[in-house]
N, C-alpha and C positions, 0 to 999 in steps of 0.2 A: 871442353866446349862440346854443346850437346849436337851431336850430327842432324842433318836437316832430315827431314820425313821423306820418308822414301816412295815413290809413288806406288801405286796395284801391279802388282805383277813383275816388278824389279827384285833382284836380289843382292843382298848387301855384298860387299867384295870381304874375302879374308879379312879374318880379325876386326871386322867393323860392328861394335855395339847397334844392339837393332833398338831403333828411340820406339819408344812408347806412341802411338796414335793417338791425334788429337781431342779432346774430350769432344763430345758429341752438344750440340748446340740446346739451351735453355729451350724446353717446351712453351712457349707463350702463356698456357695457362697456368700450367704446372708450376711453376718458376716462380711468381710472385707468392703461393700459397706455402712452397717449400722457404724459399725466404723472410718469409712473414713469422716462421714458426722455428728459424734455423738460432739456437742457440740458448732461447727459452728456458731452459730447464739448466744454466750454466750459472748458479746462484755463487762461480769462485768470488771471495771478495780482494775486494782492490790491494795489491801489494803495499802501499802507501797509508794506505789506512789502517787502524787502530782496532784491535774486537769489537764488533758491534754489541752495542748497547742493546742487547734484546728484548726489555721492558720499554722502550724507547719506542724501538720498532714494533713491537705488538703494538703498542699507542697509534703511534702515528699510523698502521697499513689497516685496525680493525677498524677507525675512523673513515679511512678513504674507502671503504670497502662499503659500507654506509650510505655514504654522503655520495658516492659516485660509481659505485652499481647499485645499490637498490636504489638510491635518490634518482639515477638517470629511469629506470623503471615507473618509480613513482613518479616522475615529471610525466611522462609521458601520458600514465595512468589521469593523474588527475589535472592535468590541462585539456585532455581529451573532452571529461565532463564539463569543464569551464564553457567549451565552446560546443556543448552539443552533440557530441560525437558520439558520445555512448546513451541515448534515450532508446534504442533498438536493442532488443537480446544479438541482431548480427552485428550492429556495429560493437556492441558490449565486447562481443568475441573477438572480432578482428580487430580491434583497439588493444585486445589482453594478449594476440599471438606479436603482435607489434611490438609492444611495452616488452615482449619476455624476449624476442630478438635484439630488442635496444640493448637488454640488461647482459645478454650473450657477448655482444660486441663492447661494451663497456665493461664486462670482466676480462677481455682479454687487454685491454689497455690497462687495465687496474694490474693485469700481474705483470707487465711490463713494469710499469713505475713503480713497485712493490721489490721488485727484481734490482732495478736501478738502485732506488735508493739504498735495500741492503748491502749491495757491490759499492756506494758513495758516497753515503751518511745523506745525501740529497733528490732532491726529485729533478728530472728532468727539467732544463733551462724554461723559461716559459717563453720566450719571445729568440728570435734569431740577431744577435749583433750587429752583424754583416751581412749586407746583401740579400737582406729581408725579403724584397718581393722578386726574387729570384724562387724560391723556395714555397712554392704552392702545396707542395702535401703538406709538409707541414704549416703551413696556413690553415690549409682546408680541417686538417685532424684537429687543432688548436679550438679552431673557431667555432666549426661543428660542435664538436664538444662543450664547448662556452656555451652556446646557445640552448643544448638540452639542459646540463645543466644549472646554469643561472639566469637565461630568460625563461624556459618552461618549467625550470625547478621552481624561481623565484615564485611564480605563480600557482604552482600546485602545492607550493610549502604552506600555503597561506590558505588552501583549498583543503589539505588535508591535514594539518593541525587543526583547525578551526572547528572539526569533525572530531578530531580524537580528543578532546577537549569539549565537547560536547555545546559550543560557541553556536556550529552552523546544527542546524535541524528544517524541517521542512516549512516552519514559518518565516524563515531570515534567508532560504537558499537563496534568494536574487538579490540581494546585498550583498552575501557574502561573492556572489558571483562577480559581481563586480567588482567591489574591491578587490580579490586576485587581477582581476584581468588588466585593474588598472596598475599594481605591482607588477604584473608580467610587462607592461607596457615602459614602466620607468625604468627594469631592467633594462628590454631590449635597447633603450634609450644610450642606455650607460654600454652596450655591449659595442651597439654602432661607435661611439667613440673610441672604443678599445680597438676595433679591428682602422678607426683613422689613423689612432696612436702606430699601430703595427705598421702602417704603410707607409708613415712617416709624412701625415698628411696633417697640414697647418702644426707643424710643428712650431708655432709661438707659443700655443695653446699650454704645452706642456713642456717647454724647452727647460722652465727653470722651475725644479724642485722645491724652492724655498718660498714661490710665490703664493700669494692667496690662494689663488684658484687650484693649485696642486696640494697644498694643505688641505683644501677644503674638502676637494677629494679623496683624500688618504683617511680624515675622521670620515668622510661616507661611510666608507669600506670598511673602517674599522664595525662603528657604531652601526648602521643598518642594515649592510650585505653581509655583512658578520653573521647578525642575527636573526635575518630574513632565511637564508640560505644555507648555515650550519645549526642553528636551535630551532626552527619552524621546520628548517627543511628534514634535519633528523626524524624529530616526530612524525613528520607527513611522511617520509620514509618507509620507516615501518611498518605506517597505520595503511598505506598506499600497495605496499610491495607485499605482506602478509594477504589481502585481498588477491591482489594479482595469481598468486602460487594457489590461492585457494587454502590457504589456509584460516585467514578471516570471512566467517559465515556469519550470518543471526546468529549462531547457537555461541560461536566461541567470541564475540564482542568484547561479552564482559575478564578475558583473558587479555586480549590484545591491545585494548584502552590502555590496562595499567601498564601494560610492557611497553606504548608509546610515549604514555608522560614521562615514564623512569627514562627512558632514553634522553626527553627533552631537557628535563631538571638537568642530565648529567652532561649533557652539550649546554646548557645555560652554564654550567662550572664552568665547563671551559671554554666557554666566551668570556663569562669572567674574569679569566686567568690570562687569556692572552689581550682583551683588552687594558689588563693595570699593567702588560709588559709594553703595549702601544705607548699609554701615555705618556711612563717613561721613560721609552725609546724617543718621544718628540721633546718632552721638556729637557732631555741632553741637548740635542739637536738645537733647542733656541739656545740655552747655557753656551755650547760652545760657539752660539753666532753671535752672541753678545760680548764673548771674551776676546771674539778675531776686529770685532769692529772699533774699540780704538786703535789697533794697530793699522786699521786702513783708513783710519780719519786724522793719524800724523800722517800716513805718506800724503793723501791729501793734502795737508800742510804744509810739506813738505814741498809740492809739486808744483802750488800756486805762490811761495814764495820765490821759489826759481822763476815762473812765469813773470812775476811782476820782478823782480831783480833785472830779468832781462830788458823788458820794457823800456825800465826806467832809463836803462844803461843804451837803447836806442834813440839819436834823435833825426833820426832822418829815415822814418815812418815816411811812405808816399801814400799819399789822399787815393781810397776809391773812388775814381767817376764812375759813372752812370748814365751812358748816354743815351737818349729815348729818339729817332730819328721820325720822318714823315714817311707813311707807305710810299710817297707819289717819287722818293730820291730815287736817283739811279746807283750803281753800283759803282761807275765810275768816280763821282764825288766824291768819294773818299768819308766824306763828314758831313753835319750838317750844323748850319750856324744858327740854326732856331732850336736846336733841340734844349733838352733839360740836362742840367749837370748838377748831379748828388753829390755831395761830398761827406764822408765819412770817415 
């Protein structure tokens, strides 16, 4: 047993082990910065798990790395345009020191869940199970995050594809202007619902998986946030985020076009690819609801010949009344002899 702490200026009696002083208290500032960063570099993988597939994971981390540090960069970058923000050389620049902070703080999440998944073959849960609005940072991290990028990605994928593809030019910029911003607007549409889903709000809405409205949502996702936000948003990406660094000038255009299309083509493969695994991941999903539904249409049968068995086997059923009395009775009355009597 470890002896208690001895105070200042006491001295321990014979043969008494002298305990260690108590660790000195977290600095307020210090402490969340040293915690933020405590273990980071700790890539051991999970006991339980199998060798990582390391063609896998270059797959899977040089995409996210993509799609969600340069795409958070390039949301920023070209939603800024959308509304304006950058017609100034100052706002030009303090919109490009903003974008390159966003992309700072979204690489450090990026080597988190980069971390993760090689330590768990998975990415970090997306939602919390239990006790969901308990749990604000991570809310906040979740959400934040959703909103750079898939409401202001969704909007700038559509702003700077449309460019690297040579679509928008200075005769169509206020079309195309809008049409982002009305995609920005259908995202946020769809985001506001996801942070309802997370609070567990009107949950009719979404309670049952196999309905219309959650099907319908699921080909959304597949079919248009798919390809708004991984095949537009790649290209805008790149074609967004090479500007930012300063590496896309006038001079080197005709470099960085071809290096955005070849990105888009190769994010269209695989959307591609994970869309023919969608579809037939659903058409199981009806197959096996169609092979469970005669067995819950004998218990049916089942349920309602016992119901009527019973019935039959009842005859001394008592009649529902239904008595409708005068406002003007008293209480004492017990009854009244004018009312109406239902029977049923």
């Amino acid at each position: 047993q470890t002896p208690p702490f001895l105070p200042p200026g006491m001295m321990p009696p014979p043969g008494m082990a002298v305990p260690p002083p108590p660790p000195p208290p977290p600095k307020p500032f210090i402490h969340p910065i040293t915690h933020a960063f405590h273990g980071c570099f700790n890539f051991r993988r999970h006991p339980t798990k199998p060798p990582v597939n390391r063609l896998a994971y270059t797959r899977v981390i040089l995409a996210k790395l993509l799609l969600e540090v340069c795409g958070a960069s390039g949301a920023i970058w070209g939603s800024s345009e959308i509304f304006f923000l950058r017609d100034t050389p100052l706002g030009n620049e303090i919109v490009r020191i903003v974008a390159m902070f966003v992309g700072v703080i979204f690489f450090y999440r990026f080597w988190w869940h980069a971390k993760h998944y090689y330590q768990h073959d998975q990415d970090f849960p997306p939602l919390k199970e239990h006790h969901r609005r308990k749990w604000k940072l991570p809310f906040l991290q979740v959400f934040a995050s959703k909103l750079v990028l898939e409401v202001l990605g969704g909007a700038g994928a559509i702003w700077g594809c449309s460019e690297a593809v040579t679509l928008r030019n200075a005769t169509n910029k206020f079309s195309w202007r809008v049409a982002a911003a009305a995609v920005g607007y259908v995202f946020f549409i769809r985001w506001v619902f996801q942070v309802f889903a997370y609070c567990l709000c009107f949950a009719g809405l979404w309670s049952n998986p196999a309905s219309f409205r959650m099907t319908l949502a699921r080909w959304y996702d597949a079919f248009v946030s798919k390809l708004v936000l991984e095949v537009f948003g790649a290209a805008g990406a790149v074609w967004g985020f090479s500007e930012i660094v300063f590496l896309r000038t006038p001079d080197t255009v005709y470099i960085w076009r071809p290096i955005a299309i070849t990105i888009g083509v190769v994010f269209t493969l695989r959307w591609i690819f994970a869309l023919k695994a969608f579809v037939q991941s659903e058409n199981d999903a009806v197959e096996i609801k169609s092979q469970l539904q005669p067995t819950e249409m004998q218990r049916d049968e089942v349920a309602n010949f016992d119901v009527e068995k019973a019935v039959a086997s009842d005859e001394h059923i008592d009649d529902l009344e239904l008595e409708e009395t005068h406002s003007g009775e008293t209480e004492a009355s017990g009854e009244n002899e004018n009312g109406l009597k239902l029977e049923a």
